[in-house]
C-alpha positions in Angstrom: 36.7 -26.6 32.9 33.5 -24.5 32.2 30.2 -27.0 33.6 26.5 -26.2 33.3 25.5 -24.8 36.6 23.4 -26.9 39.2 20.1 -26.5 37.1 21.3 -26.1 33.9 19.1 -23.4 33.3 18.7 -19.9 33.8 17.8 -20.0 37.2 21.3 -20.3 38.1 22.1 -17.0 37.6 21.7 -15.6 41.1 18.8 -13.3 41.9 16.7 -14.2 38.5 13.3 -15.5 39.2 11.2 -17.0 36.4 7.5 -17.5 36.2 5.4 -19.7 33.6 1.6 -19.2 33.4 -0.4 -21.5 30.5 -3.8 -21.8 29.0 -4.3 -25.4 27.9 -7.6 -24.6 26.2 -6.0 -22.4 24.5 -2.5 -23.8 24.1 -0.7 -20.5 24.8 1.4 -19.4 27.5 3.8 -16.5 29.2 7.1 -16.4 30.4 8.2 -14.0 32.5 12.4 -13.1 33.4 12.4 -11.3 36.7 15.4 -10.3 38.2 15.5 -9.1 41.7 16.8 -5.6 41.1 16.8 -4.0 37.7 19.3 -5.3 34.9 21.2 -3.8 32.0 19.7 -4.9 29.3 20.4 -5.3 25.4 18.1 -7.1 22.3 18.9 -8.1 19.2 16.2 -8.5 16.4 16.9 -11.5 13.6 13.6 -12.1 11.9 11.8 -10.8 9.2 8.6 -10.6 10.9 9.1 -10.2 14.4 6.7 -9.0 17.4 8.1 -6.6 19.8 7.4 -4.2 22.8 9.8 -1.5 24.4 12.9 -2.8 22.2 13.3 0.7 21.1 14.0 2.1 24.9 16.9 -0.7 25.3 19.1 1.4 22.8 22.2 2.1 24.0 22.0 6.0 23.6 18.5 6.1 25.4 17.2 7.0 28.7 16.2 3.7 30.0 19.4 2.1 31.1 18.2 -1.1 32.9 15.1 -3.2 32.8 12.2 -4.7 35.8 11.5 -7.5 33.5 11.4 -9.5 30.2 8.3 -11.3 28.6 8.2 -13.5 26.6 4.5 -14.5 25.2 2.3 -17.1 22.7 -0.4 -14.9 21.3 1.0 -13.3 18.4 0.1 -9.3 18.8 -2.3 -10.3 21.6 0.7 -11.5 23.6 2.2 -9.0 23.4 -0.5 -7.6 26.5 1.1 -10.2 29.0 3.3 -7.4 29.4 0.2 -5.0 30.9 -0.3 -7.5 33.4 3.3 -7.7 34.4 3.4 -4.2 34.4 0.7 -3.4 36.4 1.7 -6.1 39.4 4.8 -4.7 39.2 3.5 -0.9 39.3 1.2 -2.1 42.7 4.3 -3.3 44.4 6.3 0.5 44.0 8.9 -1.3 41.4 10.1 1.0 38.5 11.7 3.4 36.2 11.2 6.6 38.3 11.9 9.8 36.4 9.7 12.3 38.9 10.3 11.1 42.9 6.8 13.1 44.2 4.4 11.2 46.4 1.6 10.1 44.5 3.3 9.6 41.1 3.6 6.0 40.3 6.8 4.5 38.9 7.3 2.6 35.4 8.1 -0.4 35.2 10.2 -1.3 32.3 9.4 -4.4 30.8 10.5 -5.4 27.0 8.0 -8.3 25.3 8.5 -10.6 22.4 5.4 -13.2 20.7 5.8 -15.8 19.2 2.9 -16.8 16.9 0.7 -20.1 18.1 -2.8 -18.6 17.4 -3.1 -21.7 14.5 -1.7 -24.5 16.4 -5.1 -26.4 17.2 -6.2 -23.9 20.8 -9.7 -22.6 21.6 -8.8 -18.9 20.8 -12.5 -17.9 20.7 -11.5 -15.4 23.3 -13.3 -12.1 22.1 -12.9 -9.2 22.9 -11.0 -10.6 26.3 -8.0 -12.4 25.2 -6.1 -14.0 28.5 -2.9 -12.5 28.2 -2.9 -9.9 31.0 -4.2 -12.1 33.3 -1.4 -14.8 32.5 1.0 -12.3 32.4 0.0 -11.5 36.2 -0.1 -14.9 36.8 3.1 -15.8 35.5 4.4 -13.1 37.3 3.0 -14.0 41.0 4.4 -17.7 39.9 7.9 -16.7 39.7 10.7 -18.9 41.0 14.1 -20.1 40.7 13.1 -23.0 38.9 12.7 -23.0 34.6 9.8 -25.7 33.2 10.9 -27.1 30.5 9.1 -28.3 27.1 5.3 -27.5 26.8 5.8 -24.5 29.2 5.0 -21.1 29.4 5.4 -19.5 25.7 6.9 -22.6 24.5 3.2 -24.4 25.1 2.1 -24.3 21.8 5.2 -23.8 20.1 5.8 -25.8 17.1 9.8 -26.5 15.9 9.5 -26.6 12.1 7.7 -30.4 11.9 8.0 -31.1 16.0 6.0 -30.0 18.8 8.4 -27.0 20.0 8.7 -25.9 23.7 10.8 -24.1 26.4 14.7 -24.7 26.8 17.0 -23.4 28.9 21.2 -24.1 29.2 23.7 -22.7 31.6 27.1 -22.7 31.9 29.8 -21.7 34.7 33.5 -20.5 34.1 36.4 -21.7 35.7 36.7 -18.3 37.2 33.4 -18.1 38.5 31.5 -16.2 35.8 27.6 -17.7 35.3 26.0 -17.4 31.7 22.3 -18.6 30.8 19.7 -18.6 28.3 16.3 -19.4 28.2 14.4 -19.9 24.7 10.7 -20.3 23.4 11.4 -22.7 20.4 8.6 -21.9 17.5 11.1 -21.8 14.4 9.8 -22.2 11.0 13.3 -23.9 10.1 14.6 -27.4 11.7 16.0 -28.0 14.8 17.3 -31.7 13.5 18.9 -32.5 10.7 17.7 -33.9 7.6 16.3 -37.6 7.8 17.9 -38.2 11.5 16.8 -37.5 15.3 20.1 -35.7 15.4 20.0 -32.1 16.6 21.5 -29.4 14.6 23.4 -28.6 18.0 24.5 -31.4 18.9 28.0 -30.6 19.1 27.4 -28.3 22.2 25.5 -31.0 24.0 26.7 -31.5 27.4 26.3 -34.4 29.2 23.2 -36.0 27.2 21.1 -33.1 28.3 19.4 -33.6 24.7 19.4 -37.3 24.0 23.1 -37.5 23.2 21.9 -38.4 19.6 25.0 -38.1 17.1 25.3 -38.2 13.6 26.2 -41.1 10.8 29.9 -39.7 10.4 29.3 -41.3 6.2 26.4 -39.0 5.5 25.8 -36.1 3.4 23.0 -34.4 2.9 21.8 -31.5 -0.3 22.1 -27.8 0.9 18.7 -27.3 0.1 17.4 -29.9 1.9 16.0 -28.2 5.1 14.6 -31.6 6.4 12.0 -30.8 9.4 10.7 -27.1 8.1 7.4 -25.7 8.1 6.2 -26.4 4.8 3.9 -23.6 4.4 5.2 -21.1 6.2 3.0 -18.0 7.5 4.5 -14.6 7.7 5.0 -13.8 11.4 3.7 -17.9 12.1 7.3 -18.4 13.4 10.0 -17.8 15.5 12.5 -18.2 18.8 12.4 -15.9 21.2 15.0 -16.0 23.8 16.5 -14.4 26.6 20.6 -14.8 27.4 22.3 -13.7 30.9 25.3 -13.1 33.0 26.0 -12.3 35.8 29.2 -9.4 35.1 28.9 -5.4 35.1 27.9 -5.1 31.4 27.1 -1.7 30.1 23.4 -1.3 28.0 25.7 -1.2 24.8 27.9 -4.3 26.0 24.5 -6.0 26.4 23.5 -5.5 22.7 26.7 -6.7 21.7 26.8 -10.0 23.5 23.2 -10.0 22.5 24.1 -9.9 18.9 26.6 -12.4 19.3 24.3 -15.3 21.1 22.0 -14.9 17.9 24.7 -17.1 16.4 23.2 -19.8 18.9 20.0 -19.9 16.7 21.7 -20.4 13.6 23.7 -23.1 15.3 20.7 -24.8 16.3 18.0 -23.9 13.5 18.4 -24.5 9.8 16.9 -22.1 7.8 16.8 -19.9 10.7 16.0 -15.3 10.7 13.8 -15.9 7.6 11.3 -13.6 6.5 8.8 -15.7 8.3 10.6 -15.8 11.5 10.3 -13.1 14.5 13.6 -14.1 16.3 14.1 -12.1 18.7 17.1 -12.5 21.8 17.2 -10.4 25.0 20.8 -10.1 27.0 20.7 -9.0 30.5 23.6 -8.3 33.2 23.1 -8.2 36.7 26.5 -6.7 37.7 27.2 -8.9 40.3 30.7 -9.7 39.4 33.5 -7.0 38.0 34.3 -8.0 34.5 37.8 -10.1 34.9 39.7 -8.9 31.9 39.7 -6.1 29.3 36.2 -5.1 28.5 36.2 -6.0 24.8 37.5 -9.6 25.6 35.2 -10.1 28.0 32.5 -9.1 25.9 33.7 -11.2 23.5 33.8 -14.5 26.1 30.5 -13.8 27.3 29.0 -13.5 24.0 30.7 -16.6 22.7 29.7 -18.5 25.8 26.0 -16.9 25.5 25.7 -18.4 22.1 26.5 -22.0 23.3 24.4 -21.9 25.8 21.4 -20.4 23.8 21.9 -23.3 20.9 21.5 -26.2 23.9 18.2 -24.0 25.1 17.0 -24.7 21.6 17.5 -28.2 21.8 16.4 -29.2 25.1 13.0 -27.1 24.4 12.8 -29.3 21.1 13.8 -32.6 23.2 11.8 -31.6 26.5 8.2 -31.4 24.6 5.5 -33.2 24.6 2.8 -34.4 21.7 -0.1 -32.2 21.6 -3.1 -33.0 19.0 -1.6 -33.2 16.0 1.9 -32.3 16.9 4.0 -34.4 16.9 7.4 -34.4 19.6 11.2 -35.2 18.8 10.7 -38.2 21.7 7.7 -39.4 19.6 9.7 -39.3 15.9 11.0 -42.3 14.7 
């Protein structure tokens, strides 16, 4: 039977380090994905309004084949500069993309970026002309461990979840057969992460083990179609999204990548309702670290590992949602009564 791995996050997928760097004047933060050598990589873009850096290299017909890191930033556009910082350690250290091997030429690193927006959520962003983002970029990335903080962590610091204080989830889950699949996700969402008039999670069906509260529905009730319970009110075009990464650890090609990619999206709309609005940037990452020969055909076992992904991406949701903490005016899930 398929369990979560030891820390039920994405640190158990072997040679991933992840590092969290936050402002708390500012309420913003960085994540940063770094796996020890470079990993296929695929992305899949949901939302109407979303914030991205290098998605365009990660297509399947492109040079770039494999990545030196994901970001994942608060900060709207100006997050999207984490990435610089990240970039630039990485640069110092010889780590890279190297198209030309001549002494003095640097390599490129290759790291993707997605923002979520928190620049109205209460933060001193009187910032200037200097916003902090490179510099917690390079701090998340000096930080990095094989450890995930959840809740009011890296990007998910001053994430909001439709009406609740949003944060940083992550989920894992191991196969019988020895296969290890993850996600990570910066919960910001415009829609609801609960359902109408309850402290039940959308997801709850995937819980495992209470690892969100273990709160289940009233069986008798019925709620209206349109009513989308704990959403923004007012949404703000680009004001909202989730921003994840997925992972396993099999030999996935860049174009099996997008696929399972694709198909752990449906973990969003498992956990978020409305979820990939107009007003949303939802954005998921899938990266491989070819440790372990795919098992079966290719196409099944793109098809497993996307199924698996989604699960696992719909429980990140939650446990960001569940792990946060009240800041100022927002409100957390543990807090609602």
């Amino acid at each position: 039977m398929a369990r979560p791995g030891p820390a039920n996050s994405l640190a158990d997928i072997e040679g991933f380090r992840i590092g969290c760097a936050e402002d708390l004047a500012a309420l913003t933060g960085v994540t940063v994905i770094v796996p020890e050598a470079r990993a296929v990589c695929g992305v899949d873009i949901r939302g109407g309004g979303p914030g991205t850096r290098e998605t365009d290299a990660l297509a399947p017909e492109n040079l770039v084949d494999a990545v030196d890191a994901i970001v994942l930033a608060g900060g709207s556009v100006y997050g999207l500069a984490a990435a610089d910082g990240v970039v630039a350690a990485m640069g110092a250290e010889g780590k890279g993309f190297g198209l030309v091997d001549m002494p003095g030429v640097p390599r490129s690193p290759v790291v993707p970026a997605a923002i979520l927006y928190d620049l109205a959520n209460g933060g001193d962003k009187a910032w200037g002309d200097a916003p902090p983002y490179p510099a917690l970029g390079r701090a998340a990335y000096a930080k990095r461990a094989r450890h995930v903080p959840l809740g009011n962590a890296g990007a998910g610091l001053g994430a909001k979840a439709g009406a609740l204080k949003g944060g940083q989830g992550s989920a894992s889950i191991v196969t019988a057969d020895g296969f290890t699949i993850a996600a990570l996700a910066c919960v910001n969402c415009w829609g609801a992460t609960t359902m109408p008039n309850a402290r039940v999670f959308w997801a709850h069906a995937f819980e495992i083990d209470g690892e969100f509260g273990g709160v289940r529905p009233d069986t008798n009730a019925a709620f209206d179609s349109e009513d989308w319970g704990g959403a923004k009110i007012n949404p703000q075009p680009r004001a909202n999204t989730t921003i994840a990464v997925v992972a396993v650890d099999a030999d996935l090609t860049p174009a099996e990548c997008k696929r399972v990619a694709q198909m752990a999206s449906a973990g969003l709309a498992r956990a978020i309702r409305p979820v990939f609005a107009p007003f949303d940037g939802d954005v998921v990452f899938a990266l491989a670290t070819a440790a372990k020969p795919a098992s079966q055909s290719r196409a099944f076992a793109v098809a497993r590992f996307g199924a698996l992904a989604a699960d696992c991406l719909a429980r990140a949701v939650a446990r960001g949602v569940y792990e946060a903490v009240s800041v100022g005016g927002h409100a957390a899930w543990r807090d609602a009564r």
